[in-house]
C-alpha positions in Angstrom: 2.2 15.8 24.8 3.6 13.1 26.7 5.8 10.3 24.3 6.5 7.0 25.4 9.5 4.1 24.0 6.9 1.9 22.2 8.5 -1.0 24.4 7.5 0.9 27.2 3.9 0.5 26.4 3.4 -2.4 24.2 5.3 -5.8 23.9 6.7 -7.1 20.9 6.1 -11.2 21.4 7.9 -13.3 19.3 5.9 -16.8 20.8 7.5 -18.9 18.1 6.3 -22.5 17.9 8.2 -25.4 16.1 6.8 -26.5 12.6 5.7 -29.9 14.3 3.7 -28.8 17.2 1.5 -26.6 14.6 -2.0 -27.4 14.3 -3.2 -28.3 10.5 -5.8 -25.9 9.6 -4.5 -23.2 12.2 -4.2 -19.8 9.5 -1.0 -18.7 8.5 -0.1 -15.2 7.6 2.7 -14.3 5.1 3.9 -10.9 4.0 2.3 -11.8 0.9 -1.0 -11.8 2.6 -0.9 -8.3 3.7 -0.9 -5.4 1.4 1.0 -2.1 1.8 -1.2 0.1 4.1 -2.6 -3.2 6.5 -5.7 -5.0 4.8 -5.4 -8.5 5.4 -6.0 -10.3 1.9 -6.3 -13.9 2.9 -4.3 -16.7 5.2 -3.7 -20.0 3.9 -5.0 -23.1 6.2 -2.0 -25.3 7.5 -1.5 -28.8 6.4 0.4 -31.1 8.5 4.0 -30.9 7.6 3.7 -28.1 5.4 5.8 -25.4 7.1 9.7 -26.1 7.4 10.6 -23.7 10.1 9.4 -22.1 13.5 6.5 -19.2 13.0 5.3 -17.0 15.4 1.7 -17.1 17.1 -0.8 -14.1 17.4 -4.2 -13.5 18.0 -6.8 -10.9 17.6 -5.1 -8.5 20.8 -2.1 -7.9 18.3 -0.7 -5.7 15.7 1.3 -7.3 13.2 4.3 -5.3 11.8 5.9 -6.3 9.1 9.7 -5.6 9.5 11.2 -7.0 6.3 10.9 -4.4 3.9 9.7 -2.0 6.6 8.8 0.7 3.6 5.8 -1.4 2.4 3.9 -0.6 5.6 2.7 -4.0 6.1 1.0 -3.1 9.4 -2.4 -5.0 10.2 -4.7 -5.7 12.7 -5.7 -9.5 12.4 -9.3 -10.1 14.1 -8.0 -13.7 14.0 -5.5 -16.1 15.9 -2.6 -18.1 13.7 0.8 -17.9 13.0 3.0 -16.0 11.2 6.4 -15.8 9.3 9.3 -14.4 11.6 9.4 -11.2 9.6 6.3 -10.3 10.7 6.2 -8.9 14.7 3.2 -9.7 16.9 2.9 -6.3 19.1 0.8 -6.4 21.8 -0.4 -2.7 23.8 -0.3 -2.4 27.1 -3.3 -0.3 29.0 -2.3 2.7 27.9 -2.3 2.3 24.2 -5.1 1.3 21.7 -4.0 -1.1 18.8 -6.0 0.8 16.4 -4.0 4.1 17.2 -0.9 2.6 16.9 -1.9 0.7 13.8 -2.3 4.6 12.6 0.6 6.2 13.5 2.9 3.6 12.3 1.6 3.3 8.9 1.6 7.3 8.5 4.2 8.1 5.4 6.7 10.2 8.3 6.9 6.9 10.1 7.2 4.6 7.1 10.1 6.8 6.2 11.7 6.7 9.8 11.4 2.9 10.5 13.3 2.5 6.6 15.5 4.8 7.5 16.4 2.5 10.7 16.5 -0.6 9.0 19.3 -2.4 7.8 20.4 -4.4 4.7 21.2 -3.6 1.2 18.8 -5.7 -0.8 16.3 -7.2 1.3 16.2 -4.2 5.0 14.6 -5.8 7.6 13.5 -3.3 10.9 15.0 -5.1 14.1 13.0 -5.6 16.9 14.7 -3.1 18.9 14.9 -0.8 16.9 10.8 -0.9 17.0 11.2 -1.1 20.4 13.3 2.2 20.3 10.2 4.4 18.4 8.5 7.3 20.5 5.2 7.1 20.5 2.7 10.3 21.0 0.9 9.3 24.5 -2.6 11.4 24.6 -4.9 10.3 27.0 -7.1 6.4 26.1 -10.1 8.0 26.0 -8.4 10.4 22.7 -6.3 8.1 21.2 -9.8 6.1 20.6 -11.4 8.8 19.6 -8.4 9.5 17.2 -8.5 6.3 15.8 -12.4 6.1 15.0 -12.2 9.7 13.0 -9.2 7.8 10.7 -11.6 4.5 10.5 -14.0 6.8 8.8 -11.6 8.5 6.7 -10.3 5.2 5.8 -13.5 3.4 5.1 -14.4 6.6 2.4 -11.3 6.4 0.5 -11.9 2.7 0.4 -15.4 3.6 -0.9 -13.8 5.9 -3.3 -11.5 3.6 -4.9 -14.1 1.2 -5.3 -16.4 3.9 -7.0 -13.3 4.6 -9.3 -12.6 0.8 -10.2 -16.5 0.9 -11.0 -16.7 3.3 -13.0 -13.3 1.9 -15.3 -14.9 -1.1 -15.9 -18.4 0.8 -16.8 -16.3 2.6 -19.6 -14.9 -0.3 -20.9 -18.0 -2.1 -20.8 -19.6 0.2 -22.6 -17.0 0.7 -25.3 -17.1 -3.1 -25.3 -20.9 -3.2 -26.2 -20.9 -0.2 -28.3 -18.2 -1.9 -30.6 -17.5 -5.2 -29.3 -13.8 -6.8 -28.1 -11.7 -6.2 -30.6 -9.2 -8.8 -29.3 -11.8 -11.8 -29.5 -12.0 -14.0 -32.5 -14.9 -12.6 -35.1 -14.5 -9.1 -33.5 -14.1 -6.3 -34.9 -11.5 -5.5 -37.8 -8.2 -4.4 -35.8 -5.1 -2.9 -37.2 -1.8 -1.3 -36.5 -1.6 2.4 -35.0 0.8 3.0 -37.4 -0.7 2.3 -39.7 -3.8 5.2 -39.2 -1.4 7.7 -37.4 1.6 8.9 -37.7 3.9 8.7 -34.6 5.8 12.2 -34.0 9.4 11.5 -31.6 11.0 14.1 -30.4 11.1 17.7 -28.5 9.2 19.2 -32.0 8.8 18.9 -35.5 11.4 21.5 -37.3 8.4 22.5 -39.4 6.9 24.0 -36.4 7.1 27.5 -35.2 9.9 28.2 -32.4 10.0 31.6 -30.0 7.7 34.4 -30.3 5.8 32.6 -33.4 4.3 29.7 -31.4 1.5 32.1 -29.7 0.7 33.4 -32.7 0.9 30.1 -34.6 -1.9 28.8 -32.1 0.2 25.7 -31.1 0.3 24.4 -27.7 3.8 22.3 -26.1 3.3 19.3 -23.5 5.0 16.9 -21.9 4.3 14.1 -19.6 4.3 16.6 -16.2 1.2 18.3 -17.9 -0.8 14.5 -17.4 -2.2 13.9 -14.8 -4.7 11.5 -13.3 -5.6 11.2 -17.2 -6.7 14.6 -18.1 -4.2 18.0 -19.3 -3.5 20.1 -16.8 -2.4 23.9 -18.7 -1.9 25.3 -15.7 2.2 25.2 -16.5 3.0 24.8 -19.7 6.8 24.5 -22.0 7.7 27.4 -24.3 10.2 26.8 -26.5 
């Protein structure tokens, strides 16, 4: 498959404009408006005087690349125009590329891993543009890199539609629990005491009154530890003998 420098077929535009020539109300994005993985949370409507130094502009034809902390994948695709802080990049494709297959291949963990492994600075890496510049990109035909990118829109809408279904159905539990016995943290509640005081707390690898060696089969008793959790249910299939 053909690969192409990413500045070969996409232009990184750093358009900044000087805090007084920005328009009040024009949308702002800040890292802290873009969550690991892309989605765009919110942007926060200028006021006049607000911002101190120069942002960058962008507008719905970009992808914006977060470059400080590049391992956050901060990578999203704005159907908006504003500005931006510096430490996010405005990248604009050429003809050959699509946004939304870019926007993919970035944020794909062996990518994440590569751009932090090019980034520089102890406590707060930052990705230079360059270096951006620098990646290869996969070049298959427009036509299939669309067609890529609608199958992983899909995909990406269901897991969104899964997570949701999980937050659901956490909050049905606990309102359920909360009707079956009420909240025992609000005032006229419930009577609520110490664990401590209605179980008994066991530290340690084992109890010395238990069974060691041969004797724990026969004994009937079962060792865990925390690698046979997960996704809160026991999981036998490996277990510690002792």
């Amino acid at each position: 498959m053909k690969l192409a420098r990413l500045g070969e077929v996409a232009a990184i535009e750093r358009d900044g404009i000087a805090p007084e020539k920005i328009v009040a109300g024009t949308p702002y994005l800040g890292l802290e408006h873009i969550e690991s993985g892309g989605r765009i949370i919110s942007s926060e409507p200028v006021a006049n005087g607000e911002l101190a130094s120069m942002k960058f502009q962008f507008g719905p034809e970009h992808l914006l690349y977060g470059k400080l902390r590049p391992y956050l994948a901060k990578i999203a695709l704005p159907d908006f125009a504003g500005i931006c802080s510096t430490d996010i990049l405005p990248v604009k494709v050429g003809p050959d590329l699509d946004k939304r297959y870019l926007a993919y291949f970035l944020r794909q963990p062996r990518m994440v891993d590569f751009a932090n492994s090019r980034s520089s600075g102890a406590n707060l890496p930052r990705l230079s543009p360059k270096a951006l510049a620098d990646f290869q990109i996969p070049l298959p035909p427009l036509p299939e890199q669309r067609q890529i990118a609608a199958i992983l829109d899909q995909t990406d809408a269901l897991r969104r539609k899964r997570a949701e279904a999980l937050s659901r159905l956490n909050a049905l539990g606990q309102a359920i629990f909360y009707e079956m016995f009420g909240d025992p943290l609000a005032l006229g509640g419930i009577n609520v005491t110490r664990l401590a005081e209605i179980a008994e707390l066991i530290n340690g690898d084992r109890s010395s009154n238990y069974p060691s060696g041969d004797d724990i089969k026969d004994a009937g008793i079962v060792f865990l530890n925390t690698t046979n959790i997960k996704n809160g249910e026991l999981d036998f299939s490996r277990l510690r003998t002792y």
